[in-house]
BAVOPA-819669 format. One record per residue (C-alpha): residue in one letter; x, y, z. Coordinates in steps of 0.001 Angstrom, whole numbers, padded with zeros to 6 digits, always signed. Example, Ala and Ser with C-alpha at 12.3 -4.5 7.8 and 13.67 -1.06 7.14 Angstrom:
A+012300-004500+007800
S+013670-001060+007140
//
This chain:
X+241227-118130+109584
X+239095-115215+110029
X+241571-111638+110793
X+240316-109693+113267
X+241677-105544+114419
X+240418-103575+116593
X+242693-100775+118458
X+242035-098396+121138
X+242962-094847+121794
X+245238-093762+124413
X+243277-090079+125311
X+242129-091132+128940
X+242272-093880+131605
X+240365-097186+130475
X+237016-097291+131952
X+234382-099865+132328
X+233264-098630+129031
X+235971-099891+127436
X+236186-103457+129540
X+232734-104651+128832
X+232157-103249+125569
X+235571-104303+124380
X+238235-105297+125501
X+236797-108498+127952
X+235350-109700+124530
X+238536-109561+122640
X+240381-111479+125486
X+237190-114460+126202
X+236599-114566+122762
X+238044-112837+119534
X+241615-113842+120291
X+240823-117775+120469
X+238439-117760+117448
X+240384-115508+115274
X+243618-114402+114121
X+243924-110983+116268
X+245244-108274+116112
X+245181-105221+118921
X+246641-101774+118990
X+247227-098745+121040
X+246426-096032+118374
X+248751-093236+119464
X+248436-091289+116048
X+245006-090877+117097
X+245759-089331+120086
X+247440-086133+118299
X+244310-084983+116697
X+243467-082600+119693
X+245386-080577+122057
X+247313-083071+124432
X+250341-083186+126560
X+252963-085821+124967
X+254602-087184+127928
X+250609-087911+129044
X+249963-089473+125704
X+253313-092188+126216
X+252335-092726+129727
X+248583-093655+129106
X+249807-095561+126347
X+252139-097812+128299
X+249292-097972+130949
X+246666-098653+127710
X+248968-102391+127101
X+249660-103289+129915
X+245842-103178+131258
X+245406-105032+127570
X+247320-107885+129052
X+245454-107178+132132
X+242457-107901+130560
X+243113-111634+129388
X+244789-110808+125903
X+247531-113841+125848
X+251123-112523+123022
X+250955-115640+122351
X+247344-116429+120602
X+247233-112514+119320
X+249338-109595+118365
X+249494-106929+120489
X+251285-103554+119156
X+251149-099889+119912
X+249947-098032+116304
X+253144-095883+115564
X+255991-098621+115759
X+254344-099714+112760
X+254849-097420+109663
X+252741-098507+107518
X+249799-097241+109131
X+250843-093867+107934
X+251931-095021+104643
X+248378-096424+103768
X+246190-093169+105294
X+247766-090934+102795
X+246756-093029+100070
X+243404-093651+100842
X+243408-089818+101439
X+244128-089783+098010
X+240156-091954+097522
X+238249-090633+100298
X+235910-087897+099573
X+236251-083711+101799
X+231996-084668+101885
X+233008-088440+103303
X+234721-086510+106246
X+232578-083669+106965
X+229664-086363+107072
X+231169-088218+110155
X+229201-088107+113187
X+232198-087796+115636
X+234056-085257+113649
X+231175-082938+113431
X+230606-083798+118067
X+234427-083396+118662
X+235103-080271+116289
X+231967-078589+117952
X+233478-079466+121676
X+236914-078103+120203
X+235074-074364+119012
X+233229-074172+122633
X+236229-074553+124444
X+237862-071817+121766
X+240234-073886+120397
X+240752-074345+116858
X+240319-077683+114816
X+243123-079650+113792
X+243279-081014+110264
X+244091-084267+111815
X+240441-084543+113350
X+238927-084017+109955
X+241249-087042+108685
X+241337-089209+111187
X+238592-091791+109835
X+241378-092222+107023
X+243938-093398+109277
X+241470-095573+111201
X+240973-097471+107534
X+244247-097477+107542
X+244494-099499+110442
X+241842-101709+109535
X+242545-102411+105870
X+246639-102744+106177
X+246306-106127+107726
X+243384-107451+105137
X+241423-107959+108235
X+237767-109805+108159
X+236327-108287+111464
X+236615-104923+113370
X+234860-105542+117136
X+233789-102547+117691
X+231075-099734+120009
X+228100-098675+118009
X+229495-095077+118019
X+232454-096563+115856
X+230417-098116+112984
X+230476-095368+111149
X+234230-095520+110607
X+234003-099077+109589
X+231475-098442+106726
X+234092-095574+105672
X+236846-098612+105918
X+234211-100696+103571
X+233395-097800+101206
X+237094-097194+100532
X+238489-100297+099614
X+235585-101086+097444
X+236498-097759+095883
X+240528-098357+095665
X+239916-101860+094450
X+237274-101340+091494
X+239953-097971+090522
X+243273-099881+090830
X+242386-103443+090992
X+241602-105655+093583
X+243929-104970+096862
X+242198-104822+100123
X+239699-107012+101773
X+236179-105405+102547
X+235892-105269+106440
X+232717-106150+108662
X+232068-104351+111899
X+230590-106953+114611
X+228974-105811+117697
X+228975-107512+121541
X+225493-108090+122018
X+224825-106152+125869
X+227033-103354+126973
X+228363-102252+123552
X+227998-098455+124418
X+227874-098306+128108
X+226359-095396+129371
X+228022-092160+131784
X+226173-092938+134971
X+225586-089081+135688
X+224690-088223+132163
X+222599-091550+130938
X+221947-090127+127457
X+225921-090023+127051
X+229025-092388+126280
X+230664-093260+129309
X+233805-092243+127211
X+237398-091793+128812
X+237907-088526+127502
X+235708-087009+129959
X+236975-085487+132733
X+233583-086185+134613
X+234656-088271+137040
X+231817-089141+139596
X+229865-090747+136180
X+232487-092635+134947
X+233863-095961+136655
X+237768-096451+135964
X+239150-100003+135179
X+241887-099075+137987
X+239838-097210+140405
X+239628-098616+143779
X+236712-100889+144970
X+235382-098146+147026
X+235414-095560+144505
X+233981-097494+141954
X+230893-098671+144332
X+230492-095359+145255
X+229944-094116+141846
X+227480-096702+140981
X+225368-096065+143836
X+225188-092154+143051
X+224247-093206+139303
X+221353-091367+138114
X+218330-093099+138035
X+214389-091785+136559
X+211410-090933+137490
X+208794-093565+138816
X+209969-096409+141330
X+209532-099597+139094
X+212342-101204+137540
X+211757-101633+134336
X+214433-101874+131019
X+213336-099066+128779
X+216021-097589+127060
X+213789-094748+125904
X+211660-094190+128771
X+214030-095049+131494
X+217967-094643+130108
X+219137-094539+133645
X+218039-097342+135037
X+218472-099115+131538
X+222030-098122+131850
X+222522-100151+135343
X+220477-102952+133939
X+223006-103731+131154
X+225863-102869+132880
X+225217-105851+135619
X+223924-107969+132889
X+227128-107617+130971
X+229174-108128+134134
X+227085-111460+135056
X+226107-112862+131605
X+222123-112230+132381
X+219895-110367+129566
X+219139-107095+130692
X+214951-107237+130366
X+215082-110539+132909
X+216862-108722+135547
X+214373-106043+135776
X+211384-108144+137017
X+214131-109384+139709
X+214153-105863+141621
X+211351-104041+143412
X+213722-100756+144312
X+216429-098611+142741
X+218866-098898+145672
X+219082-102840+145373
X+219414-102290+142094
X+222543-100323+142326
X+223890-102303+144872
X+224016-105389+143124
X+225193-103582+139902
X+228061-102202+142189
X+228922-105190+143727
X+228940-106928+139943
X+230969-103793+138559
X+233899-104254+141442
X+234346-108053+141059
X+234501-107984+137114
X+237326-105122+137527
X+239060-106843+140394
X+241152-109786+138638
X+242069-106987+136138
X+243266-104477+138986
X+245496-107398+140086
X+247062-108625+137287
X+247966-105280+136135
X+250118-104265+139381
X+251436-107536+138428
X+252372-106509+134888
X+253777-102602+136538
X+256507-104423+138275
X+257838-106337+135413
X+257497-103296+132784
X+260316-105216+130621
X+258110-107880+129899
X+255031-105348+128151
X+258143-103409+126735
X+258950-106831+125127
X+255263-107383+124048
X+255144-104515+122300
X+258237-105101+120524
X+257530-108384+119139
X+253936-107195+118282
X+255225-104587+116397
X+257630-107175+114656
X+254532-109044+113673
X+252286-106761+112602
X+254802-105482+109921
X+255404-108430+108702
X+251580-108703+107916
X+251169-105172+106881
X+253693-103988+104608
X+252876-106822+101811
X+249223-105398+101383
X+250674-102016+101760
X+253196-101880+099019
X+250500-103703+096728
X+248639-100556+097607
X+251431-098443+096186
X+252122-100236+093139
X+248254-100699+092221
X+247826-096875+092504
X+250381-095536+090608
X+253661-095100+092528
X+257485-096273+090975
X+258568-098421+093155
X+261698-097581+095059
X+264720-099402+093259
X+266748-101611+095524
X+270148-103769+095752
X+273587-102761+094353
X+272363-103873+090863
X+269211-101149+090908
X+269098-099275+087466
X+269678-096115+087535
X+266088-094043+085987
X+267160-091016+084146
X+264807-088029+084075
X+263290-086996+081104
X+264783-083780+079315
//
């Protein structure tokens, strides 16, 4: 069966961003086709400045809208990144392939380092790295398929690059990933900024819908969503990024193509209003089941422990081939262990 990982990063509250482009996919379809695999990547969180106690409590809010979402413990595995050690284990040795040029080359390192300078704060090692771990993640659990947003594919083809490297150096140890895009709505768009990720580490809030904001807040951002020049609504992504934006968000919230709906609307406003409408009942079943989910916080606390359970049991075999193919004495075990004695 095909193995398929994808994680997500506990830096901000979820938005609709993250829903349609990812995580409504991995519930409808990735975890019944596939054998899954879905993590809250906390490591990834420490790479800029952040507040620790906010980091735990958006990642216990990160699972438990997960299981919101559809994802079902018992058709996937659902873990938070650190409870599993091998994830660190791995990074360091495919630090030990990956190339200083490999990093400096990634598009998201060179965005997020330049936000870090403007603010005048200085840029963690960690940031430089980070594409490491996130092979890490992908190639500890020999997986087939990473779902992921176009802004991510990058990362993958690093995944790709380094375990064709470690496997023609050391022999043949990792599987060689895909990355698989959804089809509408895989980079939805900040509904202020149009030409920008709607990305939940922004702290602009009127262009960025929340999965857990309230009906009324989320229609009312929708309806202030920036829009372009002219009056017809046509989908131009080019020419008209605003109003391409709202197209593909309602198509991906009602299953229409994006270019269809356009010939359906004579006027911005009805536009946004059925885009708003669309954008509050997708989020709405969501919403529900995770106040559901807050008032039984043993049962994502035993989720996450059983995940974690699981995806060791799947990682550490690929990981400690990874040690042994590149070099490293393994550590002796039992009562009977021999005893190595250093050379004098």
């Amino acid at each position: 069966m095909t193995r398929v990982f994808s994680g997500i990063k506990p830096t901000g509250h979820l938005t609709l961003g993250n829903y349609l482009g990812a995580m409504r996919q991995w519930a409808t379809l990735d975890q019944h086709r596939s054998e899954a695999l879905f993590c809250i990547v906390d490591l990834h969180a420490l790479t800029v400045d952040h507040d620790p106690a906010r980091v735990r409590r958006l990642s216990r809010q990160a699972a438990t809208l997960l299981l919101a979402s559809g994802l079902d413990p018992a058709l996937c595995t659902v873990f938070v990144q650190s409870h599993v050690d091998e994830h660190a284990r791995l990074s360091y040795l495919l630090e030990c392939v990956a190339t200083d040029g490999e990093m400096r080359r990634m598009i998201q390192y060179k965005e997020k380092a330049a936000r870090e300078r403007r603010r005048g704060g200085s840029v963690r090692l960690s940031l430089l790295t980070y594409p490491v771990l996130m092979a890490a993640d992908i190639l500890a659990y020999g997986t087939d398929e990473v779902p992921v947003g176009q802004d991510q594919t990058q990362h993958v083809e690093l995944a790709r690059d380094l375990a064709v490297r470690f496997n023609q150096r050391y022999g043949h140890t990792f599987v060689v990933p895909r990355a698989t895009n959804p089809p509408v709505a895989a980079r939805v768009m900040n509904l202020q900024d149009p030409l920008s990720k709607m990305g939940k580490s922004d702290d602009t809030g009127p262009g960025i819908v929340y999965v857990l904001d309230e009906p009324d807040v989320a229609r009312k951002k929708v309806m202030r969503a920036v829009t372009d020049s002219g009056r017809d609504v046509v989908y131009d992504r080019e020419a008209r990024p605003g109003v391409a934006n709202l197209l593909e968000i309602l198509a991906a919230c009602s299953g229409g193509d994006p270019e269809a709906l356009a010939g359906a609307y004579a006027s911005y406003g009805d536009l946004k209003r059925d885009a708003a409408e669309a954008v509050v009942e997708v989020l709405r079943p969501v919403r529900e089941r995770h106040r559901e989910l807050c008032a039984d916080p043993g049962h994502v606390e035993g989720v996450l422990r059983d995940g974690a359970e699981r995806a060791r049991a799947m990682a550490r075999p690929t990981v400690d081939a990874a040690y042994r193919a590149i070099g490293l004495l393994p550590a002796a075990s039992g009562a009977g262990a021999p005893v190595l004695n250093a050379a004098r």
